[in-house]
NUNUGU-939588 format. One line per field, with one value per residue (C-alpha): residue number from 1; residue in one letter; x, y, z. Coordinates in steps of 0.05 Angstrom, whole numbers. Each point is the difference from the previous one (the first is absolute). Example, Ala and Ser with C-alpha at 12.3 -4.5 7.8 and 13.67 -1.06 7.14 Angstrom:
2
seq	[1  2]
type	[A  S]
xx	[246  27]
yy	[-90  69]
zz	[156  -13]
//
This chain:
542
seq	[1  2  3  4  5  6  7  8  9  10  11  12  13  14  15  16  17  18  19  20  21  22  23  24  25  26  27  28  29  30  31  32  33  34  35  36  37  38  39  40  41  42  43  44  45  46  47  48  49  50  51  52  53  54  55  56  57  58  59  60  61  62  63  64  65  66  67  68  69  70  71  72  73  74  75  76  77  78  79  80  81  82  83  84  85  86  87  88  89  90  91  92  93  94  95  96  97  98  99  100  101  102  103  104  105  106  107  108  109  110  111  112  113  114  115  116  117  118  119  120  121  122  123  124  125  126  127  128  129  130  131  132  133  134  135  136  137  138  139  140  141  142  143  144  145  146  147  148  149  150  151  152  153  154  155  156  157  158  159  160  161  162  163  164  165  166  167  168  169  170  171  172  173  174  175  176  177  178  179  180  181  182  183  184  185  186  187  188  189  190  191  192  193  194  195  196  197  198  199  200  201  202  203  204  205  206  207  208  209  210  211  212  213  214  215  216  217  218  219  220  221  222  223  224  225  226  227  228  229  230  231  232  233  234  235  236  237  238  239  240  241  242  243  244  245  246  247  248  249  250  251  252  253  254  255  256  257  258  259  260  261  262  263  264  265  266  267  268  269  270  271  272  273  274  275  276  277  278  279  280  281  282  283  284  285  286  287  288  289  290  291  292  293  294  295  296  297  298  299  300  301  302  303  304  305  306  307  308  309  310  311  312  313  314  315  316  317  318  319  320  321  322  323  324  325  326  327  328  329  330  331  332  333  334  335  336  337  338  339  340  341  342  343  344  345  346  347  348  349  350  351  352  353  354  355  356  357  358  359  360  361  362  363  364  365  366  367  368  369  370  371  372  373  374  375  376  377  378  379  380  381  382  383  384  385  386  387  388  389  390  391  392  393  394  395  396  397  398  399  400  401  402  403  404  405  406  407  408  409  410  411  412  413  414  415  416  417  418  419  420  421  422  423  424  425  426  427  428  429  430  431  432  433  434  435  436  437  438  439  440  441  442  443  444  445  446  447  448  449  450  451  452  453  454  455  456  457  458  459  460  461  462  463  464  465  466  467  468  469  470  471  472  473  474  475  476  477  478  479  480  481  482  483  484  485  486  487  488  489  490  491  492  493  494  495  496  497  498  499  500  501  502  503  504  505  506  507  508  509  510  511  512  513  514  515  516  517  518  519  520  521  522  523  524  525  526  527  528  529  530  531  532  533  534  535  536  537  538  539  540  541  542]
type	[X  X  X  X  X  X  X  X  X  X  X  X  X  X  X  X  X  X  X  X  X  X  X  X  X  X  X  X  X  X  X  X  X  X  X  X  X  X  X  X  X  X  X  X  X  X  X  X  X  X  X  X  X  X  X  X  X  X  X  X  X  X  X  X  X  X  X  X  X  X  X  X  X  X  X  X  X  X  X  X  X  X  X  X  X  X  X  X  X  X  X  X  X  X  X  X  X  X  X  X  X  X  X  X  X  X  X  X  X  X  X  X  X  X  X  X  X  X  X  X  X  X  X  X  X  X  X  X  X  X  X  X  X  X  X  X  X  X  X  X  X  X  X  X  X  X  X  X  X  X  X  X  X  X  X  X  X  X  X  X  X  X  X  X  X  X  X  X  X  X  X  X  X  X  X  X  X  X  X  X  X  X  X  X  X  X  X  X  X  X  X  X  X  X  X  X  X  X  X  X  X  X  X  X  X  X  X  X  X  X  X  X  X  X  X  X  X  X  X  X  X  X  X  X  X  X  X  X  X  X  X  X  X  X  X  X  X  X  X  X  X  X  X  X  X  X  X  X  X  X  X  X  X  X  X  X  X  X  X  X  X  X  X  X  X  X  X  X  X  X  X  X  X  X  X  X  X  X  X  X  X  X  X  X  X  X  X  X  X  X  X  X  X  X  X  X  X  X  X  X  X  X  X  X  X  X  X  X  X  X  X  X  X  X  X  X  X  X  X  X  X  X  X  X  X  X  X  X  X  X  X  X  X  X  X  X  X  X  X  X  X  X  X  X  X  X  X  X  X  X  X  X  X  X  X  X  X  X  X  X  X  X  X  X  X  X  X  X  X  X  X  X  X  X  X  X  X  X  X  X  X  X  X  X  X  X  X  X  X  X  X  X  X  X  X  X  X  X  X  X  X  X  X  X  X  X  X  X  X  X  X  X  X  X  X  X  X  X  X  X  X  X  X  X  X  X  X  X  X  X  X  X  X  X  X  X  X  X  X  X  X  X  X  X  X  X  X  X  X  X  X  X  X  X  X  X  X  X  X  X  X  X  X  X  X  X  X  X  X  X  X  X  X  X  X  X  X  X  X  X  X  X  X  X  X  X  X  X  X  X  X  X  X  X  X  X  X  X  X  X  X  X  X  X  X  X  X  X  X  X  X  X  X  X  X  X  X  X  X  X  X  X  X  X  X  X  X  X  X  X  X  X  X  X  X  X  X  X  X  X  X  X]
xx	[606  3  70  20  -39  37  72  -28  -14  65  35  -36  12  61  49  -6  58  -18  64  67  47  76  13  -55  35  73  5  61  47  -2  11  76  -8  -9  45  58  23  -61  46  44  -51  -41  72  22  -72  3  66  45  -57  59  43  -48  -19  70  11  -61  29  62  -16  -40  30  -25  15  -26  9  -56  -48  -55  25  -49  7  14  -7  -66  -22  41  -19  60  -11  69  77  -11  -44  40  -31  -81  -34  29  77  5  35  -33  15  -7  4  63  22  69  34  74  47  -13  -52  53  -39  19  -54  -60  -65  -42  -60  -11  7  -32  -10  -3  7  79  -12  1  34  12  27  50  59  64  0  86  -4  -67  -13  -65  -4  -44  13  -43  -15  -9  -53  23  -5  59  -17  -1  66  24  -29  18  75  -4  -13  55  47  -14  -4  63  30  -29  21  73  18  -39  -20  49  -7  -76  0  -47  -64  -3  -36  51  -4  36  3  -44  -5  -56  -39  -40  13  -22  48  2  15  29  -17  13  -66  -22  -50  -66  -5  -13  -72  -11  26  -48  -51  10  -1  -78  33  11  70  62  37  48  63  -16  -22  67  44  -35  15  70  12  -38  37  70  -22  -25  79  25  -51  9  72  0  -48  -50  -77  -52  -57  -43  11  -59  -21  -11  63  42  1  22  48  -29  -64  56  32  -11  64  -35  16  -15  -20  -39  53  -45  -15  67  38  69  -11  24  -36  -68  -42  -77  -41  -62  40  -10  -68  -49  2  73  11  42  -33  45  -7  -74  2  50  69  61  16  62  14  -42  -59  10  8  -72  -20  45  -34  -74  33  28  -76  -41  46  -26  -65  -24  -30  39  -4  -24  -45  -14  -55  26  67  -48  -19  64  27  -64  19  76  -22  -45  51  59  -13  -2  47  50  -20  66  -11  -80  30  58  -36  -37  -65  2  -58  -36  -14  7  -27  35  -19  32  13  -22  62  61  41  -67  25  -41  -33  -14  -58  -23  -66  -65  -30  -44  43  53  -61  -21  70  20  -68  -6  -35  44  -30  21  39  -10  30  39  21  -46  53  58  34  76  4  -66  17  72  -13  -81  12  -20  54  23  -17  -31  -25  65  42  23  6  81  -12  -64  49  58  -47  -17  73  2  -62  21  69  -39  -48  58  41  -69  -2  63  7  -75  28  -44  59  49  65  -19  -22  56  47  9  59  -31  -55  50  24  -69  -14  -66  60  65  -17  -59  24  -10  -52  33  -39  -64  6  26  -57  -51  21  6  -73  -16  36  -32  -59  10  24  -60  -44  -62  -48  -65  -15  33  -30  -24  43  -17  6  44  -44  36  -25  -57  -39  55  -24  69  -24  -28  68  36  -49  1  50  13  71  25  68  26  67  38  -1  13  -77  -38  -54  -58  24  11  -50  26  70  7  71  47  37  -50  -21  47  -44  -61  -13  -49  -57  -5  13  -66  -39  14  -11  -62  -19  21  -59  -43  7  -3  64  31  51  59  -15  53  24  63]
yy	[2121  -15  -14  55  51  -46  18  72  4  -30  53  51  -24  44  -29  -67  -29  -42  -38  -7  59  -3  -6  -59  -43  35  8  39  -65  -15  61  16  74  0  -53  -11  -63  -30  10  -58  -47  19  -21  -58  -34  12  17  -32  -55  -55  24  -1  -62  -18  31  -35  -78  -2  -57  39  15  27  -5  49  -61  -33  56  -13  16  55  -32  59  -54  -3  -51  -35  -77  -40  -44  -9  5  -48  51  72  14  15  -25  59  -24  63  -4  6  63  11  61  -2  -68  -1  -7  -16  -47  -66  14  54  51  68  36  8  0  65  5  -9  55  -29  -64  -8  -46  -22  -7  48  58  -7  57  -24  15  -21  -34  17  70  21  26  1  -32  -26  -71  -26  -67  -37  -58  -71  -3  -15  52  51  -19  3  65  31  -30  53  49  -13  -5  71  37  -30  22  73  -2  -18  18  52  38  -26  72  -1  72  -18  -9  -84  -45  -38  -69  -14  -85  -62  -70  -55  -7  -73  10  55  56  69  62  53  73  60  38  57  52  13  3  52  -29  19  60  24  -34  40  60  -19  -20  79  -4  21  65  4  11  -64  -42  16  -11  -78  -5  29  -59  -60  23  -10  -69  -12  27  -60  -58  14  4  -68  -27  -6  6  13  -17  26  67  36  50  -67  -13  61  6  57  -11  43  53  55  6  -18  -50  -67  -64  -49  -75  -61  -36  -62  11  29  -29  2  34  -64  -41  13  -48  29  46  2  63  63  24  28  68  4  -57  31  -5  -52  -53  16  -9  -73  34  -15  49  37  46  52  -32  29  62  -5  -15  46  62  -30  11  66  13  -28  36  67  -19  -32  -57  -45  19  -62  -36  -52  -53  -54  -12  30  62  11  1  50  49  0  19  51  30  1  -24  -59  -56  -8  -43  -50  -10  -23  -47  -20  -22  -63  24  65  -35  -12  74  39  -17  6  38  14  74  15  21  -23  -37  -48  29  -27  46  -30  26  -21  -41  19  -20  -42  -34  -14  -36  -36  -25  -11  -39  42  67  54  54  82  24  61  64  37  61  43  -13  -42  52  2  76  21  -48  16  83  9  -44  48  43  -15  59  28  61  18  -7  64  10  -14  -60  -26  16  -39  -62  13  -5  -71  -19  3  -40  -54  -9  3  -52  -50  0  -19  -45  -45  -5  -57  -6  -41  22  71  -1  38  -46  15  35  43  16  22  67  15  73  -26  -37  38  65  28  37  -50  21  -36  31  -6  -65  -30  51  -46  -70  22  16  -60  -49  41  -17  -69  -14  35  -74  34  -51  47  -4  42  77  4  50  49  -37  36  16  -47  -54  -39  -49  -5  3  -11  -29  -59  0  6  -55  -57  -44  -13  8  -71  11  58  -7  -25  47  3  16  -49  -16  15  70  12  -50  1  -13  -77  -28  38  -63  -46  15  -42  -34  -38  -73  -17  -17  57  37  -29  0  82  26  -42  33  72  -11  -12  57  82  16  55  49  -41  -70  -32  -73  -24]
zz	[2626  79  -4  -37  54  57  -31  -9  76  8  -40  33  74  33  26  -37  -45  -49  -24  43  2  -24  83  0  -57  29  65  36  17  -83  -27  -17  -3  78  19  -47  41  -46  -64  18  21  -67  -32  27  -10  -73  -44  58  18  -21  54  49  -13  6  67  26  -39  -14  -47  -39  -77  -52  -70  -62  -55  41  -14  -62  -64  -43  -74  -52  -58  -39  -10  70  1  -12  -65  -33  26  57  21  -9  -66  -10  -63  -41  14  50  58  67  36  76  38  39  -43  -28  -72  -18  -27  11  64  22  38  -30  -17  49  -40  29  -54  -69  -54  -50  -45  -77  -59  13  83  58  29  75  44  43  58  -5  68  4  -20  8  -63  -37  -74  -46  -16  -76  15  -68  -13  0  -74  -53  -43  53  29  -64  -8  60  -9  -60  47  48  -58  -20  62  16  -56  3  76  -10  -65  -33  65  55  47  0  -41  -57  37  -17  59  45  3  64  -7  -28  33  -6  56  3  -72  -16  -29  45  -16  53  -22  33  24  -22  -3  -34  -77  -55  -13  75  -5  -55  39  61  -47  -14  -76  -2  -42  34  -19  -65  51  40  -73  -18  60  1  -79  7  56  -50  -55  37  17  -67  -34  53  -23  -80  21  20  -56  53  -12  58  -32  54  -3  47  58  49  -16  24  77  36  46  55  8  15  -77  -66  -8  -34  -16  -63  26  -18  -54  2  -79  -22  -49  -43  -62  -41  44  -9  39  -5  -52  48  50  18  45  -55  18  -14  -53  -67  -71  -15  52  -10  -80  16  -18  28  49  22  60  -34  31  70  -26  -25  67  26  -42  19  77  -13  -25  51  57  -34  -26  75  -48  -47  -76  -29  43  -45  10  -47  -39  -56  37  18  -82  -4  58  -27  -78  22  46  -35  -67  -45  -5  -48  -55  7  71  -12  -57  44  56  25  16  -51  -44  62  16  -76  -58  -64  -71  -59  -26  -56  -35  -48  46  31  70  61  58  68  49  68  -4  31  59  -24  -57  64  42  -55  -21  75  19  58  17  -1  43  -15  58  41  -29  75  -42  -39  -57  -29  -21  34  -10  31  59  19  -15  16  68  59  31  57  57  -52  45  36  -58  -43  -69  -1  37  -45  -63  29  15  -75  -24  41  -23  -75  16  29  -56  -41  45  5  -76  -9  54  -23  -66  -37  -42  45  -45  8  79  40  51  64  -14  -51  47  50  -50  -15  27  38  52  -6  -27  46  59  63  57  55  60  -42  -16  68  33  -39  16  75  2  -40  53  55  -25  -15  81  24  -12  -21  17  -32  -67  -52  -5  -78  -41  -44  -73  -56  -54  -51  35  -14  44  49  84  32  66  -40  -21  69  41  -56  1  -68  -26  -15  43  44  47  58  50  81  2  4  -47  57  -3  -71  -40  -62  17  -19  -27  -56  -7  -18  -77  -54  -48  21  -20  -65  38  47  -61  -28  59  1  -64  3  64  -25  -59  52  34  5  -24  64  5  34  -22  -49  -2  -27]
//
């Protein structure tokens, strides 16, 4: 109590300052503002300090390689490589370290973009031309090399041959080498992708006019793959970059899992979200798989949310059937794991037919020896119709009744175009250049000014670097359960994109090139963990 009355009287006393004043901690000869003589002194004892210190010794000399290293690498002890490689087989990456052809220093390592089941994306400067590039850096692993050799076989080929002028919206891959053996991949860099996009939207979906000028642009690239008997195989929003905040120009990437349509290497592809009826049900697939993905894209652009969040492979056949219908009966007979997800009954009837329905719940867990959990329902229904036409209007208070009925008259060619395009029935789903005649993209008059009006606000937004937390959004009363800024401060998509932003800025933003198949036991070890756990919005393994 005394002391606080003696710093009372203190306060009280005139005349009496209690801590120093600017003047006390600044006086007059330090301050620049009054003597601008300072400014040089100020600079040549801090960005210039290694010329003065060469004025004062000439045999002074400095040199940035001797500087400490930061390590980007997790984990970054040396164990294998004669030391380069960490106990994973990555390569250990330094800021301001080098990679190239045999030891050549070309590219100047700046900071790492991201790291994944095949190795590491590093962005890099081309120390001759000063460009900035993303260079994949592949494990020190055979069947990665071999992989990833895939990889550079078929972006080569789209690069060259089926897209020489860079007009079909296909990643460049600007040169490979090995690198302490490891293989490297030399990317162009790009911009932020789709899932970003929606994310900076607060998962609101984007308008019909920009939905279709991005499906218009994947569907070109799409004609150009099937055209070269190419498949993707990965087919998803993290995997579409923009190539700048200003436009809406894209660009497909991440190859790693791509294949030649007779040379089918894997039947364990395609994220969940986005993975066909077929490769789910063990059929062999065609190009008509990334169309499936493709239409769960087009979706999810318009939607905000993607259209078959699927907890489990199981789930997943669930959320398609009630969506768009059942599965033909040949294809359930036809595939590999058909009898592991239907069961089978006979009609009762002349010709001893058989019908095929999904299994419960409970018959699946018990058959499965492991606890299938239900999943979260996002949408107050299933039903494709309610979701593409009862979805809230944009500007629904400024807009008039012309405009309302022409967002109608788009409305009704998407649904139309989405139900042709997730087909269950791969014979029957449209191609890409089907797709491309369907009145939803080529006979809708084009908002240009709209559209580009939207994406400029969008990459406004996305350069402002909000660092507060996302403002909660009024939720669209088809939506159930759903808080988006859960949604927009977790973490939990399983791969987002290469992007000249680093990952401290944007924390979701990890590596599009990283995601061909994963190996058996990390395939395990993640379903296993997935049972284990709440099943979320964004999380999907492959």
């Amino acid at each position: 109590m005394s002391f606080i009355k003696h710093r009372s009287s203190q306060i009280n006393r005139p005349n009496t300052t209690i801590l120093p004043s600017y003047e006390d901690w600044f006086p007059p000869s330090c301050r620049r503002d009054l003597y601008p003589e300072n400014k040089k002194l100020i600079q040549n004892m801090t960005v210039d300090i290694c010329d003065t210190f060469k004025k004062r010794n000439p045999r002074f000399r400095y040199d940035s390689a001797s500087n400490p290293k930061r390590v980007l690498t997790k984990p970054s002890a040396p164990s294998k490589n004669d030391g380069f490689d960490n106990e994973n087989s990555d390569y250990i990456l330094y800021v301001h370290g080098f990679l190239g052809k045999d030891g050549e220093k070309k590219y100047q390592i700046l900071d790492v973009l991201g790291s994944g089941t095949f190795g590491q994306v590093a962005k890099c400067k081309n120390v001759d031309t000063g460009e900035l590039v993303g260079v994949k850096v592949i494990k020190n692993k055979p069947a990665y090399t071999k992989q990833s050799l895939i990889e550079v076989e078929i972006l080569t080929h789209l690069n060259t041959v089926s897209d020489p002028d860079d007009q079909h919206n296909i990643l460049r891959l600007k040169e490979s080498f090995f690198n302490k053996n490891h293989l490297c991949l030399v990317f162009e860099l790009l911009s932020v992708n789709l899932y970003e996009l929606i994310k900076q939207n607060h998962f609101k979906g984007l308008s019909t006019n920009l939905v279709r000028v991005f499906s218009i642009q994947l569907l070109d690239t799409l004609s150009v793959i099937k055209a070269s008997q190419i498949i993707h195989c990965d087919l998803k929003p993290e995997n579409i970059l923009l190539k700048n905040l200003d436009s809406p120009a894209i660009k497909v990437i991440d190859f790693g899992s791509a294949c030649h349509e007779s040379q089918q290497t894997y039947t364990y592809i395609q994220s969940r979200f986005y993975r066909s009826p077929e490769v789910l049900l063990g059929l062999r697939y065609t190009t008509a798989i990334d169309m499936w993905s493709f239409g769960c894209i087009v979706a999810e652009l318009y939607l905000g949310l993607p259209i078959f969040p699927g907890s489990s492979e199981y789930n997943q056949v669930t959320r398609i059937t009630e969506a768009v219908g059942n599965i033909p009966d040949y294809m359930i007979i036809s595939g590999k794991y058909g009898h592991r997800y239907f069961n089978r009954k006979r009609v009762d009837n002349e010709e001893g037919e058989f019908h095929y329905f999904l299994k419960d719940i409970k018959q699946y867990s018990e058959e499965r020896k492991k606890a299938e959990k239900p999943s979260k329902r996002y949408f107050s229904t299933f039903n494709l119709d309610e979701l593409v036409l009862k979805y809230p209007m944009p500007r629904s208070k400024e807009m008039t009744s012309i405009e309302e009925e022409k967002e109608m008259k788009i409305r009704h060619h998407l649904l139309d175009f989405l139900k042709k395009v997730l087909q269950i029935d791969p014979l029957k789903r449209l191609t890409p250049q089907e797709a491309s005649r369907h009145p939803f993209i080529s006979g809708v008059e084009k908002e240009n000014v709209e559209q580009e009006d939207e994406m400029i606000t969008l990459g406004k937004e996305i350069k402002k670097k909000l660092s507060s937390e996302d403002v909660e959004e009024d939720v669209p009363s088809m939506l159930t359960g759903v808080r988006r800024k859960s949604y927009a401060n977790k973490e939990s998509r399983s791969s987002t994109s290469v992007s000249p932003y680093s990952r401290k800025r944007y924390g979701s933003i990890l590596s599009p090139l990283l995601s061909p198949p994963i190996e058996k036991s990390q395939e395990k070890e993640q379903f296993s963990q997935l049972s284990t756990s709440e099943p979320r919005l964004r999380q999907r393994h492959r």
